[in-house]
C-alpha positions in Angstrom: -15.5 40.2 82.9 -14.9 37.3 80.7 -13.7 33.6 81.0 -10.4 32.9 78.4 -10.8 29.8 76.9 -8.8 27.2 75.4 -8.4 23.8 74.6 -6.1 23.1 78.0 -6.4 26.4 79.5 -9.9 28.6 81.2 -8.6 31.8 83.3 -10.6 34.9 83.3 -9.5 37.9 82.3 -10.3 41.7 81.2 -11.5 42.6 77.5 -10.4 46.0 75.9 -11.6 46.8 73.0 -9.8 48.0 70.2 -9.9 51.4 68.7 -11.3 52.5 66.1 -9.0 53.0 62.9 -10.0 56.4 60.8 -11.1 55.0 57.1 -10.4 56.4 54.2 -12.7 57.9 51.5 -13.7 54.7 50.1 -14.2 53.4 53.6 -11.4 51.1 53.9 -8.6 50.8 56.8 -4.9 53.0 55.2 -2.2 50.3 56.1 -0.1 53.4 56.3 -0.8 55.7 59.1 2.4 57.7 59.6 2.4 61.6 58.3 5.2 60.7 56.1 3.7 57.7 54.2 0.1 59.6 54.4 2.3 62.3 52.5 3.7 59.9 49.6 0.5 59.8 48.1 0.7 63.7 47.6 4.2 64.2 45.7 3.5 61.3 43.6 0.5 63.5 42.7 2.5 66.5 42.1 2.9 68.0 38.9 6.6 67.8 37.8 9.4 70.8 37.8 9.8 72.1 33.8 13.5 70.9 33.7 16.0 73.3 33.2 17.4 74.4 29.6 20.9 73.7 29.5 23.0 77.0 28.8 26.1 77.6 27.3 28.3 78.5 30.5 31.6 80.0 29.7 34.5 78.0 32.0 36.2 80.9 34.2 40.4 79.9 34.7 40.7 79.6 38.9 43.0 82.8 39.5 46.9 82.4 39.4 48.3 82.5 43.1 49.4 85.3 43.8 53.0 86.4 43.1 55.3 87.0 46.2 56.4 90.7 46.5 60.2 89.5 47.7 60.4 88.5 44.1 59.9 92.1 43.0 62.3 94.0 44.9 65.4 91.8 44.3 67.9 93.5 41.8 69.0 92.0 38.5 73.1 91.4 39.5 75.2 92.1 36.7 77.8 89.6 35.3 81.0 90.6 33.5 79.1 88.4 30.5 76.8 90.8 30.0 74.2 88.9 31.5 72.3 89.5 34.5 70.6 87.1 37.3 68.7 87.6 40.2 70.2 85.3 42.3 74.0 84.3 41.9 76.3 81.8 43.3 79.2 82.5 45.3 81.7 79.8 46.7 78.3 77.7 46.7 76.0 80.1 48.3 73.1 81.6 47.1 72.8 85.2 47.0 70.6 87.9 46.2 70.2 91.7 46.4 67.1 93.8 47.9 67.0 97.7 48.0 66.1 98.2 51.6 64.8 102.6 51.8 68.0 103.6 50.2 70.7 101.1 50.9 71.3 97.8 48.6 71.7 95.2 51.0 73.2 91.2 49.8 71.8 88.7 51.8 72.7 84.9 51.7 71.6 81.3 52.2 73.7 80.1 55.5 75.3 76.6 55.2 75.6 76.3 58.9 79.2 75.3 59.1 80.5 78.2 61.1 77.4 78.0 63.8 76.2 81.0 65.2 74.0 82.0 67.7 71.0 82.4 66.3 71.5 81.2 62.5 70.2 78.5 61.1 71.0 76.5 57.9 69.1 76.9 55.0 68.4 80.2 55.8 68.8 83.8 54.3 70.1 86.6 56.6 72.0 90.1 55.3 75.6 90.3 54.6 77.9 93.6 54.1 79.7 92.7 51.0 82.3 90.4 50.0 86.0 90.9 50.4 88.9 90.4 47.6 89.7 87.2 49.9 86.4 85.8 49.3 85.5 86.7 53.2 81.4 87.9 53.2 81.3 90.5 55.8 79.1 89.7 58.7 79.2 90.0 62.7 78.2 87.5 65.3 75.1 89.7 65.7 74.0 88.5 62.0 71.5 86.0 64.4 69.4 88.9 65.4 69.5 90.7 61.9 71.5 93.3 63.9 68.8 94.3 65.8 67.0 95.6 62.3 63.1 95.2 61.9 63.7 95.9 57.8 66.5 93.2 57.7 64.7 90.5 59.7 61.4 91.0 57.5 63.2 90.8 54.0 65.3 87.8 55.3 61.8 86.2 56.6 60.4 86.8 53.2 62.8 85.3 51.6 62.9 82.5 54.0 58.6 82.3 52.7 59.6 81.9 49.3 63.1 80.6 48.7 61.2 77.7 46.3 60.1 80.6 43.7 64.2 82.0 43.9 65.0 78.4 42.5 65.1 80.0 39.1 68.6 80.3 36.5 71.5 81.3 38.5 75.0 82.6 37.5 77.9 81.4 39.3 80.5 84.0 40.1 83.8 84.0 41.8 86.2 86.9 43.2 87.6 87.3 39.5 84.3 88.8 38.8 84.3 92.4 38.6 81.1 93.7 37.7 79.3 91.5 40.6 81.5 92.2 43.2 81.6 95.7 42.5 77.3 96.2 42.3 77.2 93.9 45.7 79.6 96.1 47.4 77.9 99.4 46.2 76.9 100.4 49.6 78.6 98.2 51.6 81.9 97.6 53.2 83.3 94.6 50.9 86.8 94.6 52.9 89.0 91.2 53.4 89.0 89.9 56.7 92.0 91.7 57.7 89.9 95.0 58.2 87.4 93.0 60.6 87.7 95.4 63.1 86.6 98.5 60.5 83.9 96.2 59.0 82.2 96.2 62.3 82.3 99.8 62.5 80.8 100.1 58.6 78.2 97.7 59.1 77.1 99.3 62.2 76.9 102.6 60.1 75.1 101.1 57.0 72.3 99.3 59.7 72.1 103.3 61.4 71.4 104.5 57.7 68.3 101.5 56.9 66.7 101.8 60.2 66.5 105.8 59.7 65.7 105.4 55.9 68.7 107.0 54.8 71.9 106.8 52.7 75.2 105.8 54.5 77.8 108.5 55.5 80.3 107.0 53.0 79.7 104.6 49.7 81.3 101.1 49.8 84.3 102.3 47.6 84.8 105.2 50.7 84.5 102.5 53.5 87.2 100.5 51.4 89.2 103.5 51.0 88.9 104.8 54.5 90.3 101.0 56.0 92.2 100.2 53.6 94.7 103.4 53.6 95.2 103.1 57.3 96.1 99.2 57.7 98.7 100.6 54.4 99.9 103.1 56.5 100.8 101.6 59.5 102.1 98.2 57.1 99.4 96.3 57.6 98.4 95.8 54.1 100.6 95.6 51.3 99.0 94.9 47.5 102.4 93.6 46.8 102.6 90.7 48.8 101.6 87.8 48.2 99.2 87.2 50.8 97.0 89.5 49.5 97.8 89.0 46.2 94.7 87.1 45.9 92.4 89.4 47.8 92.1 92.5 45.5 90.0 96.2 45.8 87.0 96.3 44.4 87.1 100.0 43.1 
């Protein structure tokens, strides 16, 4: 017990004494206490790292991205210049031509002005040749790739990578015969007149991609075939001058 003291004040109150700071070697109080000060003292101490000799070090190039497959499988499309393209221009559509198992299938970018259930602009999808009247052969089904698996992943593929087919193009027309004629290898290619047989060939030429096989009939057959039955019954007439401007590819 003790009295606290001062000048205005005298209370009493209780004393604790304080403890007892650790001393160092030479018997003085640290001012730093904490492990990580006490610690300081030691890596100043430390003997320093050898430093590292610098080394000749060979830059390696990051790798090149990698280079779409699509790109690979579409055919070079001849052009009666003698050149050849992989993508071509038709009445201001891109096109292109992929070997699907045995079958050379065209597909297209849509423009979106004849809408369709399921299309959408800016997209590719497959067509089944191009007629002498400039008509490309295609169903309402073309939304659903005809209900193909191989058609709907080439056209997604291309869809992926439609910024690497921005390369040199070749614009054609229906006066070109050695493009029409390579597109319409194995497909229909008839004018729109025939649209009821063009159902029937593409129908035919889908049957022979999903089974991996060649169509019954070439594209210069399926022209044939049509063809000689709407002259027969006087429904076509290479005469005349409506189809004048609409002629057979083969």
């Amino acid at each position: 017990m003790f009295i606290f003291r001062s000048p205005n004040l005298e209370f009493p109150g209780h004393y604790t004494k304080p403890e007892e700071k650790p001393k160092d070697q030479q018997g003085r109080y640290p001012e730093i206490t904490s492990p990580q000060a006490q610690n300081f003292n030691l890596v100043l101490t430390q003997t320093q790292p050898t430093p590292v000799q610098a080394m000749n070090v060979t830059p390696v190039a990051p790798p090149s991205p990698k280079r779409p497959a699509i790109l690979d499988r579409l055919e070079s499309i001849p052009c009666d210049d003698g050149r050849s393209a992989k993508v071509v221009v038709f009445a201001g559509r891109p096109i292109v031509a992929v070997r699907i198992g045995q079958v050379l299938i065209p597909f297209y970018i849509s423009s979106g002005e004849n809408r369709k259930e399921g299309v959408t602009a800016g997209q590719w999808y497959p067509f089944f040749g191009i007629g002498g009247d400039g008509w490309l052969n295609k169903s309402d089904r073309i939304g659903t790739y005809y209900g193909s698996d191989k058609l709907r992943e080439v056209a997604r593929q291309l869809d992926k990578n439609t910024g690497a087919l921005s390369q040199s193009t070749v614009v054609i027309s229906t006066d070109d015969k050695a493009p029409m004629r390579f597109l319409n290898a194995d497909v229909p290619g008839l004018p729109n007149i025939a649209y009821v047989d063009t159902l029937k060939a593409i129908a035919e030429v889908v049957r022979a991609i999903n089974a991996d096989k060649p169509p019954e009939m070439s594209g210069a057959e399926m022209r044939k075939t049509a063809l000689a039955y709407y002259r027969e019954n006087g429904l076509w007439d290479d005469d005349s001058e409506a189809n004048e401007a609409s002629p057979v590819w083969d």
